[in-house]
N, C-alpha and C positions, 0 to 999 in steps of 0.2 A: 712731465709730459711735454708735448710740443706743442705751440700756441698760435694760433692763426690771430686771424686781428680782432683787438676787444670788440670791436663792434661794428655796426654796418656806416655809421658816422666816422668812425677814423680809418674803414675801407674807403669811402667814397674822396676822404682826402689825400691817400696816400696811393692812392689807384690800386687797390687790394680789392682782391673777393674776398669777402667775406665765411669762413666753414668751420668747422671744428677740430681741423687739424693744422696743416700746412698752407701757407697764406701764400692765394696764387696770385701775382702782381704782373696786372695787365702791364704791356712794357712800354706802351705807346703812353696811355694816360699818364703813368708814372712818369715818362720825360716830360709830356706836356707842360705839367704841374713843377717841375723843377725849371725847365726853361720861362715858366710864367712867371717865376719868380726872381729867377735872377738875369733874365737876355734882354729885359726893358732896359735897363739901368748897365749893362755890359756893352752894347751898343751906342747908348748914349757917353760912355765913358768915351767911347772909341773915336765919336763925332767930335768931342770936345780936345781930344789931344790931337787928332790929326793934323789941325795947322802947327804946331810945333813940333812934326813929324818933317813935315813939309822945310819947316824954317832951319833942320838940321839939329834939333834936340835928341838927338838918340843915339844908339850902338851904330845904327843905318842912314848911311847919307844919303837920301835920293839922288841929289846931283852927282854923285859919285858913284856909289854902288850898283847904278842899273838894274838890271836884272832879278838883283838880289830881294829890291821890292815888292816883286811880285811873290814870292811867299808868304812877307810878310802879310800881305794885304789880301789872299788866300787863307791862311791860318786866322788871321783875325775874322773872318765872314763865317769862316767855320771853325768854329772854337779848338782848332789845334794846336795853338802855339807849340806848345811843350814837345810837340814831335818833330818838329824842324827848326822854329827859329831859332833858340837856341845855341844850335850851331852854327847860326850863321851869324846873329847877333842878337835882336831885344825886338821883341811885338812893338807894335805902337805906343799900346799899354802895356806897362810892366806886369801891374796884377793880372793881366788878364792869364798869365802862368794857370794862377791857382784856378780860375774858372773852366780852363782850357783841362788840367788835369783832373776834376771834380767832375767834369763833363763825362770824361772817360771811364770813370767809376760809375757815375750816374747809368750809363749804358749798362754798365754791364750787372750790376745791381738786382733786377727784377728776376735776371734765371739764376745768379748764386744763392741770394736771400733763402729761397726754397730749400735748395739743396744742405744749407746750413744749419735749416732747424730742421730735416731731415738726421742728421749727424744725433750719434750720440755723445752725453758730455766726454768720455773717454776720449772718441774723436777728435772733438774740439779741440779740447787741451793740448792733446796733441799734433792739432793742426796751428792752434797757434803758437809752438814752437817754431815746427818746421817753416812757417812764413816766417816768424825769425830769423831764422838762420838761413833762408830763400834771401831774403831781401839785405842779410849783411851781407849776403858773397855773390851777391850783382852790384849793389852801390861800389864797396872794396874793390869786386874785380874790373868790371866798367871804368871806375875812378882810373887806376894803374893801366888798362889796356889802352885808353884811350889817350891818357899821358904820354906814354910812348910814342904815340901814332903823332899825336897833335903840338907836344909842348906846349900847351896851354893847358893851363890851369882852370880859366872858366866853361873852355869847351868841357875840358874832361868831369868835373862837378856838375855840370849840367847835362850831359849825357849820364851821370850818375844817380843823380840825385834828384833831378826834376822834369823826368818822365813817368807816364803814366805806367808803363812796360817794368820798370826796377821799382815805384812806388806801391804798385798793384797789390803784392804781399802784405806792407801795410794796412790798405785798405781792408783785405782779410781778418789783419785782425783784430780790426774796429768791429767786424759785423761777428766773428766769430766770440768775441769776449761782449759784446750786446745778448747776443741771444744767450749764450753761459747764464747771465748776471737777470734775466727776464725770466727764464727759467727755473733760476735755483732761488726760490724764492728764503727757502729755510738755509741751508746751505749749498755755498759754491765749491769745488774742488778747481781749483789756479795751479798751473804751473809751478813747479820749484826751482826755485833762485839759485845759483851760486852764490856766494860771498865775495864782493856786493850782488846788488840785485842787477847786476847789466844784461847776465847771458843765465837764461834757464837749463835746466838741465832738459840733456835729452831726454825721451820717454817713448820708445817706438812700441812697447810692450804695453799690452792692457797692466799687466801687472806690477809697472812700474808708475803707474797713475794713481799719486793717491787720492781719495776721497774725504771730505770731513767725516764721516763713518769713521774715519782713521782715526784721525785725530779732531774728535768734536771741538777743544779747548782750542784751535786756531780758527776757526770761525765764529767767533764772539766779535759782537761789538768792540770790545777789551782790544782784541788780539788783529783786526783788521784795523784797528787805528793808530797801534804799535807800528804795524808796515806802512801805514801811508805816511805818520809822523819820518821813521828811517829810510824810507825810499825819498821822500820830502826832501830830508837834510843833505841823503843825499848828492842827490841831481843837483840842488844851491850849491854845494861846497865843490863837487865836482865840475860844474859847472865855474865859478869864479876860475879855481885855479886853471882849468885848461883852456879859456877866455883868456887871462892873465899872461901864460904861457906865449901863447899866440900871439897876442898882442906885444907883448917884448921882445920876439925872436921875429916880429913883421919892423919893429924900429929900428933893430942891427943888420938891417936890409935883406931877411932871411925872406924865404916865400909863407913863411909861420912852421904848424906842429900838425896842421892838415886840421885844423878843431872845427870848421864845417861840416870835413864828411865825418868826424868823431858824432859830431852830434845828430849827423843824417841818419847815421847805420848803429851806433852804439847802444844811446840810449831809449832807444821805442819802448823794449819788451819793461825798461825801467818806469818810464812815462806811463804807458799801460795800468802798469800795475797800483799806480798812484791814483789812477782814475778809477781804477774796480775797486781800492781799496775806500776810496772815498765815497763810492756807493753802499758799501759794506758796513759802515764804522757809526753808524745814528748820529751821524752830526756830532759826535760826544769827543773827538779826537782832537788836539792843538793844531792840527794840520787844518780842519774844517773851520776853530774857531778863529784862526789866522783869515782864512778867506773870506769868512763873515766879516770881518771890517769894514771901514768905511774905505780906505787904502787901496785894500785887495778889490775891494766891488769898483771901484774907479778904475786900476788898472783893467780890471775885464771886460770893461764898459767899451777902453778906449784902446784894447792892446792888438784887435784884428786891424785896425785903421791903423796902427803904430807900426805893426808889420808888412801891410801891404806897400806902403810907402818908405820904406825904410832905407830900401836900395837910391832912390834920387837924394833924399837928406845924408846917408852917408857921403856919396858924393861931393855934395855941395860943400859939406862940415873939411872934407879932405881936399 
């Protein structure tokens, strides 16, 4: 069935009505509550870097570029980085990317949600395909069209890859495998992988979607923690090597193997599947008892803060 919100206390938090179907999310409270939480502390980020804005710490030189800071200092007030500066150079704040893009989702949020758990799971499945494969052949082609035009390598990755407009697909389907995985409480029907698990198969047809009805023995605890353990190893093992790659073919003064946008467009629907399969698998898989550690719970403690900063410490380290 389709599930509106458990209750009238986690309506009142998420700015949902509360009914017995379809959860209508007023769209105004809904912002509110996402900018109460994170615009105190995004603005104050913005106050504390601006003098080393000023003192010529960035992609943008004031004394120099003119003009040009006035976007910047537009998109920061209004959380749009991702739609211009980028191309011209670097926000004030660097993370303020991901706030700026998150922002964008946030909007638009309150009238997809509906419409999503309107869908049924055949739908789904197969809507999270096609954002799949929407969002490798915007990164891909944005990446190469832009290349052309610009010869730049960071314009064209950043008109690829960190906009709201090419990342939106994504987003899709974060919300599209939530509401699957909320729904199917007994069993989920997931997408079918290729070999490896990078690119699913297509499935335009009801009839090509299959069901655990099908095959009940792949929906077992057993069998969903199979896939998060092989999808697990993996993204690591795939991962090293085309890290590796890159990084040897950037020392003999190449521009690398492009393993940025490999891993901007490539691996999602693989990622994905390691997260639903982790919801799936009772804690009972080596993948689960891997990130129960004390290791693994440190790095996740500390690995959004590792991220958001990553870009000025590469930098520095180079």
């Amino acid at each position: 069935g389709i599930r509106g919100p458990a209750s009238s206390a986690d309506a009142e938090a998420t700015g949902e009505s509360p009914n017995n179907g379809v959860g209508v999310i007023d769209w105004w409270r809904f912002n509110q509550n996402r900018f109460a939480r994170v615009g105190p502390l995004y603005y104050l980020t913005a106050l504390i870097a601006a003098p080393a804005f000023f003192l010529g710490y960035g992609y943008i030189n004031p004394a120099k570029d003119g003009l040009f800071v006035i976007p910047v200092f537009v998109t920061l007030i209004i959380p749009l980085s991702t739609l211009i500066c980028f191309v011209l150079g670097s926000p004030i704040v660097g993370p303020a990317w991901t706030i700026s893009t998150l922002a964008s989702f946030w909007v638009c949020f309150p009238t997809w949600m509906p419409r999503i758990q309107r869908m049924t799971d055949g739908e789904i499945v197969r809507a999270i395909v096609q954002c799949y494969y929407l969002q490798l052949s915007l990164a891909v082609g944005l990446f190469f069209i832009v290349i052309v035009f610009t010869q730049s390598f960071w314009i064209a990755f950043s008109a690829a890859t960190m906009n709201p407009f090419s990342r939106f697909p994504l987003f899709l389907m974060g919300m599209l495998a939530a509401v699957l995985c909320m729904r199917s409480e007994d069993a989920l029907p997931w997408p079918q992988a290729c070999v490896p698990t990078w690119f699913p198969k297509c499935c335009p047809h009801r009839d090509s979607v299959e069901t655990p009805h099908d095959h009940p023995e792949r929906d077992s605890e057993k069998s969903w923690g199979s896939v998060a353990v092989s999808a697990s190893l993996q993204l690591l093992i795939v991962t090293l090597i085309v890290s590796g790659l890159d990084a040897l073919a950037r020392a003999f003064g190449s521009k690398g193997i492009l393993g940025a946008l490999w891993f901007q467009a490539i691996v999602p629907f693989a990622q994905l599947t390691v997260v639903v399969a982790l919801t799936r698998d009772g804690g009972l898989s080596q993948a689960s008892a891997w990130l129960r550690t004390s290791i693994a719970q440190w790095l996740g403690q500390c690995s959004l803060s590792m991220y958001l900063i990553h870009l000025p410490v590469n930098e520095r380290n180079s």
